[in-house]
C-alpha positions as CSV (number, residue, x, y, z in Angstrom):
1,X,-190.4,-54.0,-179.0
2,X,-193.4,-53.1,-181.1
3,X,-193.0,-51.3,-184.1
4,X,-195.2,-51.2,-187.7
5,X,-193.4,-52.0,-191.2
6,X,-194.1,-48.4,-191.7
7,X,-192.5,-47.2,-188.8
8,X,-189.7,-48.9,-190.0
9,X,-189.1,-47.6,-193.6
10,X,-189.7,-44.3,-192.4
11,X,-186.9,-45.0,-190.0
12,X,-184.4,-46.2,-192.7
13,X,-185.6,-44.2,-195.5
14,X,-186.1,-48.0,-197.2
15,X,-188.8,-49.0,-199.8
16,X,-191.3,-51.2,-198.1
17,X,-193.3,-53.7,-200.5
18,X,-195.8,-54.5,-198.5
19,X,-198.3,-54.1,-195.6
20,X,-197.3,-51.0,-193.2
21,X,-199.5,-52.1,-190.5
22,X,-197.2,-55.6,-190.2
23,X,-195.9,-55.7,-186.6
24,X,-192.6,-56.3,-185.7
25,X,-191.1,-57.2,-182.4
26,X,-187.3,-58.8,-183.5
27,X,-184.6,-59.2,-185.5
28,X,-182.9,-63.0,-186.6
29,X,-180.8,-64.2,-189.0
30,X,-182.5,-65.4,-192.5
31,X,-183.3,-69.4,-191.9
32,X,-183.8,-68.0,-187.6
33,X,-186.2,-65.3,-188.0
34,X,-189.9,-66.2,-186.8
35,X,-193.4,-64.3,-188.3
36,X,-192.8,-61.0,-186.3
37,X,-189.1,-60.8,-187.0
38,X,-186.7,-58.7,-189.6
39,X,-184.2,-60.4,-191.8
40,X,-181.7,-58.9,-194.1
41,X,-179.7,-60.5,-197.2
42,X,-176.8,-58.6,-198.5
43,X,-174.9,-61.6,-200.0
44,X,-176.5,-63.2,-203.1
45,X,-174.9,-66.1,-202.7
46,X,-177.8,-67.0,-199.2
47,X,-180.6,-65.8,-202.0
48,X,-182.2,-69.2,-201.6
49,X,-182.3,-68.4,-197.8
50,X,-185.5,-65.5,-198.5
51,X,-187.4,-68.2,-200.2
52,X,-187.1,-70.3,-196.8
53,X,-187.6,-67.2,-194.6
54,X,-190.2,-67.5,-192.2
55,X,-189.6,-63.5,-191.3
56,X,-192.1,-60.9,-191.4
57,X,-190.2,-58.8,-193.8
58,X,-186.6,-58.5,-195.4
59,X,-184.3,-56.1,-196.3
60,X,-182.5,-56.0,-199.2
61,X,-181.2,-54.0,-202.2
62,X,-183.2,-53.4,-204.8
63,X,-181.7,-56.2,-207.2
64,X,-183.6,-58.6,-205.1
65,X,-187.1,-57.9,-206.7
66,X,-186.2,-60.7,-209.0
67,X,-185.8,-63.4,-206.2
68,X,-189.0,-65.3,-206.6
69,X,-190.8,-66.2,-203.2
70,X,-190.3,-65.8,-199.1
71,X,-191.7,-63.5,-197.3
72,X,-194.6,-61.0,-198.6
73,X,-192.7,-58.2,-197.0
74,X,-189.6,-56.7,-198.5
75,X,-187.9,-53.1,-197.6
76,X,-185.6,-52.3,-200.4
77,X,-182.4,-50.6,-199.5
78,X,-179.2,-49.7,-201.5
79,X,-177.1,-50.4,-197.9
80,X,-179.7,-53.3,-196.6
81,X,-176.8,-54.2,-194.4
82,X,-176.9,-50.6,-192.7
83,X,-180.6,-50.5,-192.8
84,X,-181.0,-53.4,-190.8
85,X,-178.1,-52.1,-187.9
86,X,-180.3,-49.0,-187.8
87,X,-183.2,-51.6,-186.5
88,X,-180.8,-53.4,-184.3
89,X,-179.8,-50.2,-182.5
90,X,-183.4,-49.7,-181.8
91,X,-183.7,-52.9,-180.2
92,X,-180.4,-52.6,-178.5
93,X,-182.1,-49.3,-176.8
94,X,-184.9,-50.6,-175.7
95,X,-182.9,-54.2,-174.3
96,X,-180.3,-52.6,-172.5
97,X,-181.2,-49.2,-170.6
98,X,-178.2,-47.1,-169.6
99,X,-177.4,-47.3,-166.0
100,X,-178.6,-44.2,-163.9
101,X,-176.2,-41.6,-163.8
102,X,-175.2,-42.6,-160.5
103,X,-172.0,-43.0,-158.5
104,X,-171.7,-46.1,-156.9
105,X,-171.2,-45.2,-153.1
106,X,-169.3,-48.3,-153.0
107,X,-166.6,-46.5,-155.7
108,X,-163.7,-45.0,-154.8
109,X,-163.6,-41.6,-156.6
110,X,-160.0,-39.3,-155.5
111,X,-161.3,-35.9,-154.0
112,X,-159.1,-34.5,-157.0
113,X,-161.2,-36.1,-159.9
114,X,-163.2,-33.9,-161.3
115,X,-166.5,-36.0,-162.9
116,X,-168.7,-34.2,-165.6
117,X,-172.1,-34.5,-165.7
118,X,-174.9,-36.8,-165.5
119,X,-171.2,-39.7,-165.3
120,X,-171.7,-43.1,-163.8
121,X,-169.4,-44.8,-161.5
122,X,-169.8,-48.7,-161.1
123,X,-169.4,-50.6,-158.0
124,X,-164.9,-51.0,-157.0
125,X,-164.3,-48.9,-159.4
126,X,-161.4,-46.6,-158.7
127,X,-160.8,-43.1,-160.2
128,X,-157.2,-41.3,-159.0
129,X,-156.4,-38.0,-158.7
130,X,-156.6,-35.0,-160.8
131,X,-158.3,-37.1,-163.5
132,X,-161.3,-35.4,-165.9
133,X,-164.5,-37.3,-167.0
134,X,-166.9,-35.9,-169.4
135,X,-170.3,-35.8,-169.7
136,X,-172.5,-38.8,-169.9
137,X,-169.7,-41.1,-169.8
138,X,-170.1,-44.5,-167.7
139,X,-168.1,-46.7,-166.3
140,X,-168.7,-50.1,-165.0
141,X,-167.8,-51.8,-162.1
142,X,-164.5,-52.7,-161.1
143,X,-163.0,-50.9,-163.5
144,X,-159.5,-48.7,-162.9
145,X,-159.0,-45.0,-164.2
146,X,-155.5,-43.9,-163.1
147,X,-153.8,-40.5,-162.5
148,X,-154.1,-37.6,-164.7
149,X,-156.4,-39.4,-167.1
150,X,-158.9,-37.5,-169.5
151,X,-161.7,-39.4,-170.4
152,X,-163.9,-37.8,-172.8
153,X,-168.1,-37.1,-173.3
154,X,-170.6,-40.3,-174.0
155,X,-167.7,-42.6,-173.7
156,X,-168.4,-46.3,-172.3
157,X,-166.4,-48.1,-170.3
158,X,-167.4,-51.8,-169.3
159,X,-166.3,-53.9,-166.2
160,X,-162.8,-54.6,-165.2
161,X,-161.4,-52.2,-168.1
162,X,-158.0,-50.4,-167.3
163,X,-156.9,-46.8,-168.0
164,X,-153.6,-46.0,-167.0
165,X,-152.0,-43.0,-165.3
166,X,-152.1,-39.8,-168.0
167,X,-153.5,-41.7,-171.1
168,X,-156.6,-40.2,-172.8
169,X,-159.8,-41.3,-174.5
170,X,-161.6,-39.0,-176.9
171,X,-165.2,-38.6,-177.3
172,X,-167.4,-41.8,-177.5
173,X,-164.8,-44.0,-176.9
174,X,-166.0,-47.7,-176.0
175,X,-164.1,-50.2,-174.0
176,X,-165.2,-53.4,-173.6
177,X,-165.0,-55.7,-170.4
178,X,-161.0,-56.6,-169.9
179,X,-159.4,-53.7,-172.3
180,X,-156.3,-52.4,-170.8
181,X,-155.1,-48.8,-172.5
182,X,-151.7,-48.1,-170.8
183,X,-150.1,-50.6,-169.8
184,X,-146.0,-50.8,-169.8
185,X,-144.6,-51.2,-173.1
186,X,-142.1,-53.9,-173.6
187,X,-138.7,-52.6,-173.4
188,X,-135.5,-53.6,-172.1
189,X,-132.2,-53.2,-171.9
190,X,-129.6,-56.3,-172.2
191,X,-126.3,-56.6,-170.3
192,X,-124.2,-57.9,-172.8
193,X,-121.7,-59.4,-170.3
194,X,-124.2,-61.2,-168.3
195,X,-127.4,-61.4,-170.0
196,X,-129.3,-59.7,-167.7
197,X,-132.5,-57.9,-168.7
198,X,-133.1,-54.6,-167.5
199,X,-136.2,-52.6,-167.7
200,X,-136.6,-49.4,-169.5
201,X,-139.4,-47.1,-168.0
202,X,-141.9,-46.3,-170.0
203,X,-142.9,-43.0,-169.5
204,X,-145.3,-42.1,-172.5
205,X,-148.9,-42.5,-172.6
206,X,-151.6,-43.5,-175.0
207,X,-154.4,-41.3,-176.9
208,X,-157.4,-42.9,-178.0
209,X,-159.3,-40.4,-180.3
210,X,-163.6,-40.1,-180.8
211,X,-165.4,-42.9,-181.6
212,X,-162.6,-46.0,-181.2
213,X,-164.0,-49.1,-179.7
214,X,-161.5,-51.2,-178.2
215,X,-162.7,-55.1,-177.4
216,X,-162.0,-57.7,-174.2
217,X,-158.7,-58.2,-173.5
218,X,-157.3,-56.4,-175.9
219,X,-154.2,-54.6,-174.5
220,X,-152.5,-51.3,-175.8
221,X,-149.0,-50.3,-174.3
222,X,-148.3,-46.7,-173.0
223,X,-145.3,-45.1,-175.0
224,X,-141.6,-45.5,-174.1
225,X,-141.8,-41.6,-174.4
226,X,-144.3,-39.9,-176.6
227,X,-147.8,-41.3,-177.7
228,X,-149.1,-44.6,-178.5
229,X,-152.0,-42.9,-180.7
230,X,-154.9,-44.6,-182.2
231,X,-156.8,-42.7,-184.6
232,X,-160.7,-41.5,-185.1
233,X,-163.6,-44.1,-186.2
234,X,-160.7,-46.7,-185.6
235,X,-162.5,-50.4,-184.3
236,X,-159.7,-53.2,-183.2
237,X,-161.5,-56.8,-182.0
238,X,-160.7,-58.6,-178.8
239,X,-157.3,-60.0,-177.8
240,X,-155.4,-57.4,-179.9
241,X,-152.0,-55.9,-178.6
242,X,-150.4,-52.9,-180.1
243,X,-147.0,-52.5,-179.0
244,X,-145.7,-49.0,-177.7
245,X,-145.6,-45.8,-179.9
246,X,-147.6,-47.5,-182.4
247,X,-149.6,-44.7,-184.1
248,X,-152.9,-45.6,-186.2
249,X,-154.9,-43.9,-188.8
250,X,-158.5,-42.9,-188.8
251,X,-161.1,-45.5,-189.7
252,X,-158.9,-48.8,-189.0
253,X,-160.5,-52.3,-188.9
254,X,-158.1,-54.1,-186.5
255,X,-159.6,-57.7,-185.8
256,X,-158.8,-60.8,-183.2
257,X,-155.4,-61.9,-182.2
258,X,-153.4,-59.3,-184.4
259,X,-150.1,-58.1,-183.0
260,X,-148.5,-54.9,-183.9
261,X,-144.7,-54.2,-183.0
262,X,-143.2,-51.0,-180.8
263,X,-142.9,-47.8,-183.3
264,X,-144.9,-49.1,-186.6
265,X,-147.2,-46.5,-188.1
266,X,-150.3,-47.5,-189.3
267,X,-152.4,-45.4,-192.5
268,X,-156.2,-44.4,-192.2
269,X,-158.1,-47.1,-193.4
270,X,-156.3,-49.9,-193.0
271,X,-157.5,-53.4,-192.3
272,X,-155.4,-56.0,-190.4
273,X,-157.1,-59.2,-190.2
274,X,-157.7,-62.2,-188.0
275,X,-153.9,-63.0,-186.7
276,X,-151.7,-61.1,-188.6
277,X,-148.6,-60.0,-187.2
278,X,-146.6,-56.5,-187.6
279,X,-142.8,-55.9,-187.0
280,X,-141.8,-53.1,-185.3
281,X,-140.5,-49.6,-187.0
282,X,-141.9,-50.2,-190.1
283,X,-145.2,-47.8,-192.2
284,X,-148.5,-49.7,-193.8
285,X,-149.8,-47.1,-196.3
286,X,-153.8,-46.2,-196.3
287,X,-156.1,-48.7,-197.2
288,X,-154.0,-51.8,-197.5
289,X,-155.3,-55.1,-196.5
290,X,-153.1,-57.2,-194.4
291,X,-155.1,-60.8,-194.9
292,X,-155.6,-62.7,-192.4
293,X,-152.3,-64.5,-190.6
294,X,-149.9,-63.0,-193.0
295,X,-146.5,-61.6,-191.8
296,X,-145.5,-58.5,-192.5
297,X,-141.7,-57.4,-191.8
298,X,-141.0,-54.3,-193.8
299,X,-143.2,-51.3,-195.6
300,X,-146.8,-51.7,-197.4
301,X,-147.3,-49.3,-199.8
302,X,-150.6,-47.7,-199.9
303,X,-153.8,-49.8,-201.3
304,X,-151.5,-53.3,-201.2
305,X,-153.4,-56.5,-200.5
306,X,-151.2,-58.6,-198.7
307,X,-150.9,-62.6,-198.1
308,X,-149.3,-65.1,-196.4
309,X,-145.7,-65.1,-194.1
310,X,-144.0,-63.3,-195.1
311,X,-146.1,-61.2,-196.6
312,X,-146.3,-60.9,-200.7
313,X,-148.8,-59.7,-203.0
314,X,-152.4,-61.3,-202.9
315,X,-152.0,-62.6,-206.3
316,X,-148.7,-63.6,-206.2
317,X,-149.1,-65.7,-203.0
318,X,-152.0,-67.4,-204.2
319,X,-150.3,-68.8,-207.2
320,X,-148.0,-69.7,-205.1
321,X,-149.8,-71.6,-203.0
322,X,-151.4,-73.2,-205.8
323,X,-147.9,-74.3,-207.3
324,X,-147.2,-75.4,-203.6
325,X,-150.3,-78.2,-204.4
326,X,-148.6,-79.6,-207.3
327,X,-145.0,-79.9,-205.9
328,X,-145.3,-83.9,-205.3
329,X,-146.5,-84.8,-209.0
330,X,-143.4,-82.0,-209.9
331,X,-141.1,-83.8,-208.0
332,X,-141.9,-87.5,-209.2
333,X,-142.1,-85.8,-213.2
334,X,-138.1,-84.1,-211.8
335,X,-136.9,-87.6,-210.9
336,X,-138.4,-89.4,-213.9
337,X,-136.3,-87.1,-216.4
338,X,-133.5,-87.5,-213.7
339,X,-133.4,-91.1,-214.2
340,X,-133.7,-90.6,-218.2
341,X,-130.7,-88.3,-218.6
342,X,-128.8,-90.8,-216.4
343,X,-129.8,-93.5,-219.2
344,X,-128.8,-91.5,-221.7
345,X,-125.1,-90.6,-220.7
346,X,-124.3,-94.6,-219.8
């Protein structure tokens, strides 16, 4: 890539301070970045990281004037954080081409399916019958689209990803290498009498609407009946599982190892972090916070920022866990005056 400073202000609408002609060929992290590479700094607390920056230019909000030193070059930007993803998109576009809209004759593609156009088909990659893909969408090799699936336009489906029989993807949906969307959810049935287990069928499906990402190996069961459903803009990490009928909200942040229970509903804007785990048949109102490894086993009202297992308020748990820190100096100051009032009643 080769691009001017100029090129790149227009591009982000940012203010440059400094020579337009600079030539840019990368982007790096602040202390990485070499003399033809972007940086960005949205956290003050790495401001001492620009005056070590060997980068060709920065971006950063407009506060930053004051930081003394680093590079000569500086686009100012109320969102330097969005700013620089628009310059990492550019590089992503011209690193990694799309494949050619091609089906691989080495796919196996049901006489049934109907593809859209300009739709790529990767290498042992099966699609069954009467399934619908839209335009532009690709899908990687090895990758398995089941029966009566509808898979929407632009979407992007990456090697070894798993769509099962009747389950939908909306518009741009990504899946990254490993997802699985539809598999069985977990439901049985237990003979009292002899303990046996007995699987229930699970005969739902699951809708992922526009623009949700899914990442590796994340897994998201079908319905027992009815939808598994997760909402618009919605982006959950790699090695998540949602549980069957779980229903999401629009514009979720769902990240690594979180587990979500059958039948919970989930608000718009909610974000359950790192390792946090959901019981079943319970409601987390919009834009709470579940932090990360907390517990949460009945209803989160709407905006609540929750911590630790189980779950309480953020600032109640914290002062918890600070009392928590002081319980062995407690507990020698509870036997002391233990020993006194003995003394006192001999």
């Amino acid at each position: 890539m080769n691009i001017t400073l100029g090129k790149i202000a227009e591009m982000t609408g940012a203010r440059l301070a400094g020579d337009p002609d600079a030539v840019v060929t990368g982007a790096a992290g602040l202390l990485e970045a070499g003399p033809a590479e972007v940086s960005f700094l949205e956290n003050q607390k790495y401001a001492a990281h620009v005056t070590a920056s060997k980068a060709v230019a920065v971006f950063m909000a407009p506060s930053g004037e004051k930081i003394p030193g680093g590079p000569a070059n500086r686009l100012y930007s109320e969102r330097p954080r969005a700013a620089y993803a628009q310059l990492l998109e550019l590089i992503y576009q011209e690193k990694w081409k799309p494949e050619p809209a091609v089906v691989s004759q080495k796919a196996e593609v049901h006489f049934e399916a109907k593809l859209g156009k300009d739709v790529a088909v990767g290498p042992f990659t099966v699609v069954k019958g009467r399934t619908l893909v839209g335009d532009r969408t690709r899908i990687g090799a090895n990758c398995y689209v089941g029966h009566n699936a509808r898979i929407g336009k632009d979407c992007v489906i990456h090697p070894r990803a798993y769509v099962g029989d009747y389950c939908e993807l909306g518009d741009r949906v990504i899946l990254q290498p490993g997802a699985v969307v539809g598999s069985d959810g977990y439901g049985y049935e237990t003979d009292p009498k002899t303990g046996k287990h007995h699987k229930i069928q699970q005969v739902g499906r699951v809708v992922l609407e526009e623009d949700v990402e899914v990442g590796a190996n994340t897994t998201i069961d079908r319905a027992a009946t009815g939808e598994t459903r997760v909402g618009a803009g919605t982006k959950i990490d790699n090695l998540v599982q949602l549980g069957h009928n779980v229903v999401t909200g629009r514009n979720c942040l769902i990240i690594s190892q979180v587990g979500v229970a059958g039948s919970t509903k989930v608000g718009n804007q909610v974000v359950l972090a790192g390792q946090a785990g959901i019981a079943g048949h319970i409601s987390i109102g919009d834009g709470a916070v579940i932090t990360a490894q907390t517990g949460v086993m009945s209803d989160v009202p709407p905006k609540a920022i929750l911590f630790g297992s189980p779950a309480r308020p953020h600032r109640e748990a914290m002062k918890l866990q600070a009392l928590l820190g002081k319980l062995p100096e407690m507990y020698e100051a509870l036997k002391k005056a233990k020993a006194l009032m003995g003394q006192e009643t001999r």
